[in-house]
PALOGU-677368 format. One record per residue: x, z, y of N, C-alpha, C, CB in turn; residue in three letters. Coordinates in steps of 0.02 Angstrom, whole numbers, plus 50000, padded with zeros to 5 digits. Each point is the difference from the previous one (the first is absolute). Glycine has a CB too. Layout:
! residues N
XZYXZYXZYXZYALA;...
This chain:
! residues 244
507556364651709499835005749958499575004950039501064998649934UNK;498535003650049499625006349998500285006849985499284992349972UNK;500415012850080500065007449966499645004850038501114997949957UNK;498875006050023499455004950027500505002650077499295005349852UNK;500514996150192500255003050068500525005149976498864998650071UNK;500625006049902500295008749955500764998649983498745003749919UNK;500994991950014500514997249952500744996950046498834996449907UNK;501105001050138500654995950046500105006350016499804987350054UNK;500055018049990500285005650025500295002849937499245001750102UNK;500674999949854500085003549953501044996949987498235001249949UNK;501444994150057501024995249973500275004650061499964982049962UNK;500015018850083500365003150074500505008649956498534994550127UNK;500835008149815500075004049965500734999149967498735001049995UNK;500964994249957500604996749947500545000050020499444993349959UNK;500715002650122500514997150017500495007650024499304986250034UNK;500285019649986500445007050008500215000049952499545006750062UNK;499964996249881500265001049940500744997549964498795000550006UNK;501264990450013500564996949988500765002750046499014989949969UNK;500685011750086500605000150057500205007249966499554992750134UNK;500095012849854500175006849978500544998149941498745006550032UNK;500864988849900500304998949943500784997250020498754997749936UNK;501154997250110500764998350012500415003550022499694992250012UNK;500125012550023500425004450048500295005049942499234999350126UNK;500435004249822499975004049925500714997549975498565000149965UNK;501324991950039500454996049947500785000650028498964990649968UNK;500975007750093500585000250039500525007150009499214990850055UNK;500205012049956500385009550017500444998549945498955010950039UNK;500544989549874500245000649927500794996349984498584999849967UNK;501334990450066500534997249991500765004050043499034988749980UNK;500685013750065500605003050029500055006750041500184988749998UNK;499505015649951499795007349977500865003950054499134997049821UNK;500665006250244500555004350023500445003149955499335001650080UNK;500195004249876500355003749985500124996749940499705009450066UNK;500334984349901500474997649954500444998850032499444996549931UNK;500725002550133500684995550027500445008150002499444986450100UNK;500095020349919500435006449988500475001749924498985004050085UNK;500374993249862500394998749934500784996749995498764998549967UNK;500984995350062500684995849998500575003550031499364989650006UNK;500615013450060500395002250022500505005849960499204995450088UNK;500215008749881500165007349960500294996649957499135008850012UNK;500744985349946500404996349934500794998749993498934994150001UNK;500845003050073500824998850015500455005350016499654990350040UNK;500145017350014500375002550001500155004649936499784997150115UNK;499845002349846500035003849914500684996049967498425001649969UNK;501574992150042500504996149974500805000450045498854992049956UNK;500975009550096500674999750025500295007949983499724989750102UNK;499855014449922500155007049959500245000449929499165003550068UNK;500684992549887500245001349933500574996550015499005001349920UNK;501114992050117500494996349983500715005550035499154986049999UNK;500435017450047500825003750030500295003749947499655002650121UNK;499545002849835500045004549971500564997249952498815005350027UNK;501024988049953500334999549920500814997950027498724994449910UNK;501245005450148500804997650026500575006650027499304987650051UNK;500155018549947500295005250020500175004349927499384999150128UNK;500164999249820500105003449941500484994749953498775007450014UNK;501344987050002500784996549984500735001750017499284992550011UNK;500475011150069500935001850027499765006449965500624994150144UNK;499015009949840499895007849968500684998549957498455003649989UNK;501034992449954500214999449934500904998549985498634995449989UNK;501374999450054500864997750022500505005850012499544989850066UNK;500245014549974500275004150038500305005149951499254997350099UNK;500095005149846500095003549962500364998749946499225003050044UNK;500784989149943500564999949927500654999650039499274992449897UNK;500875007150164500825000450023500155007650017500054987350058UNK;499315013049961500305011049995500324999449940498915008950047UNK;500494989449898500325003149920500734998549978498844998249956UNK;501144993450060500684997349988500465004250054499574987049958UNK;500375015350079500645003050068499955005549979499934994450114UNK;499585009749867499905007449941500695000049940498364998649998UNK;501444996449972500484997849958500784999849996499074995650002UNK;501075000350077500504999149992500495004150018499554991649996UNK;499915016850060500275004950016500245005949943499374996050102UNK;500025001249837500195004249933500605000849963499064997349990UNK;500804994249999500524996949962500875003150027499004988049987UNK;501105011050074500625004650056500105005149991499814996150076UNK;499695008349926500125006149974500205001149948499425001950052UNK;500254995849878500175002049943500944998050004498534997849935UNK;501574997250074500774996350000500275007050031499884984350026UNK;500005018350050500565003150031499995007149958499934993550128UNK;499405008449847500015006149943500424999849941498925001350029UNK;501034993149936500514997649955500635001150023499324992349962UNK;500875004050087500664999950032500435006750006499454990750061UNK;499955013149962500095008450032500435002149920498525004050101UNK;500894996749868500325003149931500444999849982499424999149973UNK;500754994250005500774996749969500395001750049499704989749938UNK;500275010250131500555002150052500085009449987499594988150108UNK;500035014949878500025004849957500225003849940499514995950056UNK;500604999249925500215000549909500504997349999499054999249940UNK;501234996550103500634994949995500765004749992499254990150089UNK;501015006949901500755004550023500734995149995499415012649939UNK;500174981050070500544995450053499814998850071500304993649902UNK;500315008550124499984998950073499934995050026500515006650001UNK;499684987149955499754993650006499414998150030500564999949918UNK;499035003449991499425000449983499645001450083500285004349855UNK;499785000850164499635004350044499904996350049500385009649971UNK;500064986850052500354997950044499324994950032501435001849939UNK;498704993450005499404995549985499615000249997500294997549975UNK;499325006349988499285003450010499755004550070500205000849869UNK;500305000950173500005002750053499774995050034500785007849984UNK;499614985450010499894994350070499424997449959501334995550068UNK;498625002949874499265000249979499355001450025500625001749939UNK;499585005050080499225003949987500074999850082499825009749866UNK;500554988350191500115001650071499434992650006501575007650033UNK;498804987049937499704992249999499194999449994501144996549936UNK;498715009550003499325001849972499525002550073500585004649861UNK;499544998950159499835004050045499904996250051500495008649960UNK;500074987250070499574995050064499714995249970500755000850089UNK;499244996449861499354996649966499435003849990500714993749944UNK;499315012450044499395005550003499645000750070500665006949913UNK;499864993750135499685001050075499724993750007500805008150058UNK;499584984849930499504995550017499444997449953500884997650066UNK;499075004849907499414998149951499435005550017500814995049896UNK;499415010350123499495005850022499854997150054500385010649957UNK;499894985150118499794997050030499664997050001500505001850012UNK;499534995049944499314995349947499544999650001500285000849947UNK;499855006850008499225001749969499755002850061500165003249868UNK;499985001450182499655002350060499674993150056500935011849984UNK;499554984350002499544996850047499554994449981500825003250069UNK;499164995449856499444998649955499545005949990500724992049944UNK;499255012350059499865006149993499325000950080501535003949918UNK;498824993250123499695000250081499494993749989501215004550087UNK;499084989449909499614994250007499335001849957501094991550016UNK;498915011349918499585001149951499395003050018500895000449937UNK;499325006050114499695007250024499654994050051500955014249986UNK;499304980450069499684997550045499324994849949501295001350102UNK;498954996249848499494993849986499635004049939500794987350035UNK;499225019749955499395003249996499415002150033500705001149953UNK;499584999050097499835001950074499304993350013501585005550051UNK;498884988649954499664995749999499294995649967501055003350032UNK;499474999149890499184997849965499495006150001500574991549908UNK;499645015650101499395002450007499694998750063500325007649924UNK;499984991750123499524996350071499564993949978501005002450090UNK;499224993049868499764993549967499475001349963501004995349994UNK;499135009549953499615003149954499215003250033501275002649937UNK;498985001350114499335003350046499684992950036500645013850039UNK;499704981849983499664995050042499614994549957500945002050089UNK;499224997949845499844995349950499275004949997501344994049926UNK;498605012150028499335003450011499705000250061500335005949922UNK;499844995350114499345000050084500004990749996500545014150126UNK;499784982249838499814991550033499354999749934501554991850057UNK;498565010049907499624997649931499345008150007501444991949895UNK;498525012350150499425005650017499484996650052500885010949985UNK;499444983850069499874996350044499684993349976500865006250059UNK;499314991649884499644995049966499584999949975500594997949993UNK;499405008549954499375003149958499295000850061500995008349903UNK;499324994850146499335002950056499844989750034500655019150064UNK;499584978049927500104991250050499564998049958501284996050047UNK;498885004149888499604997549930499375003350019500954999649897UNK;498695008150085499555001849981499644998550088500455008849869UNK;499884991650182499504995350055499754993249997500565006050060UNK;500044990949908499644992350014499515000049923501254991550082UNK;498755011349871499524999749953499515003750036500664998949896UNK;499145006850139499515001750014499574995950070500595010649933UNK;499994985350103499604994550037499724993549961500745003950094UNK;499554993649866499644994449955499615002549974500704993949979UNK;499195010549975499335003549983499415000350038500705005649952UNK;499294995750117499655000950054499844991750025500595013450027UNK;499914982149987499814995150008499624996849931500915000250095UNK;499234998049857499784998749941499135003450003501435000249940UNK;498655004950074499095004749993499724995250036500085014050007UNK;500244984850088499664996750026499764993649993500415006950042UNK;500224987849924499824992550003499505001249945501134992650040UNK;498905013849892499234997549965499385002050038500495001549887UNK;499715002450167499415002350018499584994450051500585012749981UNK;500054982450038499814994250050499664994549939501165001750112UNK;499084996549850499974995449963499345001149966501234998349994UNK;498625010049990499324998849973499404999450041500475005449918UNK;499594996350137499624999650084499904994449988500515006950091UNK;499984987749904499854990150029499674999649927501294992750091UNK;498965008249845499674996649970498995001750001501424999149936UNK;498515008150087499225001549997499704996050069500135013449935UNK;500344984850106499824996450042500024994049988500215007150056UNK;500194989249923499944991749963499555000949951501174995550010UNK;498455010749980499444996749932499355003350036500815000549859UNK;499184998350208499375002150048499934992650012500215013150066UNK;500194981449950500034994950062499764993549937501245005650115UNK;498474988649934499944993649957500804997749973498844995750079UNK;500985002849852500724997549976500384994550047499525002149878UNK;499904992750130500484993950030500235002350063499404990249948UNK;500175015150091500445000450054500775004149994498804999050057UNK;501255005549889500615002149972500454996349985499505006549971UNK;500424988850020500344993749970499994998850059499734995949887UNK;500055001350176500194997050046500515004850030498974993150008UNK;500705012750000500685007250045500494996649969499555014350005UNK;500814988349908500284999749970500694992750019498835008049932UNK;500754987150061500304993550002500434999350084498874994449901UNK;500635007550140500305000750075500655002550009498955001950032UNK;500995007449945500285003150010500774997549973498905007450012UNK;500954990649892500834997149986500304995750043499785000249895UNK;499574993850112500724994350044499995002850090499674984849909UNK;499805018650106500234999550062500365009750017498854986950036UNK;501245018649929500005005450013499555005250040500864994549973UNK;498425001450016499365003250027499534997449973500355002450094UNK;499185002149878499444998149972499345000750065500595004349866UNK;499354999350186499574999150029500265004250054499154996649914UNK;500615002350146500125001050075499465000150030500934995450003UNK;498965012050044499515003050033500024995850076500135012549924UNK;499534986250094499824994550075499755005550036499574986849960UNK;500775016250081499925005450056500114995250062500505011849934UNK;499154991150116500064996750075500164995749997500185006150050UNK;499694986749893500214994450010500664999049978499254999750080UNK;500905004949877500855000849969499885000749946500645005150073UNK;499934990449883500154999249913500425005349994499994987249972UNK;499775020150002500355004150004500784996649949498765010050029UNK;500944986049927500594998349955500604995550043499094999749889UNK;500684996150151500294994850033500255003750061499264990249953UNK;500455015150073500145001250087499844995450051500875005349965UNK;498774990250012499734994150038499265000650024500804993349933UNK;499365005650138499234996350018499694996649984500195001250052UNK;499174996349925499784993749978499684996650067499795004349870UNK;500484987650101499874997050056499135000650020501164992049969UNK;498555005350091499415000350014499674994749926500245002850159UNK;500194991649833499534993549955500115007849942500414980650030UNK;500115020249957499815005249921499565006050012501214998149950UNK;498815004650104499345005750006499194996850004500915007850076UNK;498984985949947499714993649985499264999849943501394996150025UNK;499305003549938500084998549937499665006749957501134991750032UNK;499135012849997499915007349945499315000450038501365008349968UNK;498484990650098499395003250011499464996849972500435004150093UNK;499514988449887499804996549977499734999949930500604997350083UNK;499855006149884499835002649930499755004549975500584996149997UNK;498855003549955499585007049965500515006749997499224991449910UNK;500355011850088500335008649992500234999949926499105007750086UNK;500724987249865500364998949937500184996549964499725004950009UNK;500534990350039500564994949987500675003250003499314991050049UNK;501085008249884500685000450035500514997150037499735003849937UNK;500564998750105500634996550037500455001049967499755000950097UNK;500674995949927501084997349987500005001250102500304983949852UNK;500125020450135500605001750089500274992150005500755015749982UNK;499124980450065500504997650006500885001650007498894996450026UNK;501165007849972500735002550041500285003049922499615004850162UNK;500124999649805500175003349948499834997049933499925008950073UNK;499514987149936499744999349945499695005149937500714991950048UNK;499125013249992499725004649974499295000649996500935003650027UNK;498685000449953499564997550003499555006450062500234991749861UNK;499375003650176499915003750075499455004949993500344989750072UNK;499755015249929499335004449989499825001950086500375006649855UNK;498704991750134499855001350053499695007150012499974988050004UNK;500285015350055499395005250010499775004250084500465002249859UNK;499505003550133499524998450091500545001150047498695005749984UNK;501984995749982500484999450048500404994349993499985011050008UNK;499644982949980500364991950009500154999050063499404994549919UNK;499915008050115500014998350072499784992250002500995009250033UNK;498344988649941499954994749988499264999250047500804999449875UNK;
């Protein structure tokens, strides 16, 4: 194949262009501050999950107050009852009974007031708690919002760039002979280089010296013939720093 001198340097172009585009692609596939996202996601989730486990013992806590509320009510009313009729009575019997009654009432009162105070404590503590939960759930999900609007404002920025790369190669692939595009092109898929700069006798693609028979060989050939690297299989662009 044939190509203009210009035109072979020019792929040296392309082939940045590609290394930039890949490098674009890669940042994008595994974008930092998405992995900050992920992180913020999860601690959003473990925050709610405490939150919703701290506003369960809340909830618990509070229907056994009510029920232990209750059952301190319920005592009272009985030993008030009791009071009365021990009041109004006028058998000594009567009295008698309602006396050891309402004595019986009363240490069931103290321990049930025990109860409720120290349901009363636990309650006061796992309020305590979910509002600590509650505050940590907002700063995890304030920390996400700001994780989010960074990694959208870095893909945006990368995104500007790969169009801004992508429209670069294509005004440059519609400068160059087609078939030699097609040749870059074809190289580059199977071998991961479309063309390689020959400095001091080095395949910049390969890192290889070329042997004397392959420098030979290249010196041998028109200024627009194309080469294939032996080493890379890229295609060898020559120029005044071949060292040829």
């Amino acid at each position: 194949m044939k190509a203009d001198p210009a035109d072979q340097e020019k792929l040296l172009d392309l082939h940045e262009l590609d290394v930039q585009l890949g490098r674009t692609a890669g940042v994008l596939r595994s974008l930092p501050e998405q992995q900050r996202v992920d992180q913020a996601e999860a601690a959003v989730q473990n925050s709610r999950a405490s939150q919703r486990d701290a506003l369960r013992t809340v909830d618990d806590l509070r229907a056994e107050l009510t029920r232990a509320e209750n059952d301190v009510e319920l005592v009272e009313k009985r030993i008030a009852t009791d009071q009365e009729r021990s009041s109004q009575t006028t058998s000594a019997k009567d009295a008698t009974g309602l006396e050891h009654e309402i004595a019986t009432l009363r240490e069931r009162l103290a321990v049930l007031e025990d109860v409720e105070l120290e349901v009363m404590t636990r309650l006061d503590e796992a309020e305590k708690v979910l509002s600590a939960s509650s505050a940590e759930t907002t700063q995890a999900e304030s920390e996400l919002d700001t994780a989010i609007g960074e990694a959208e404002r870095a893909r945006t920025e990368l995104e500007h760039e790969r169009e801004r790369l992508t429209a670069a190669r294509a005004e440059l692939v519609g400068s160059l002979p087609g078939d030699l595009v097609e040749l870059y092109e074809r190289q580059r898929e199977r071998y991961g280089f479309g063309a390689s700069l020959l400095r001091a006798r080095i395949s910049q693609a390969s890192g290889v010296t070329l042997t004397e028979s392959d420098l030979q060989t290249v010196r041998q050939a028109a200024a627009d013939d194309v080469l294939i690297c032996p080493d890379s299989n890229a295609i060898l662009v020559r120029t005044k720093e071949s060292g040829l």
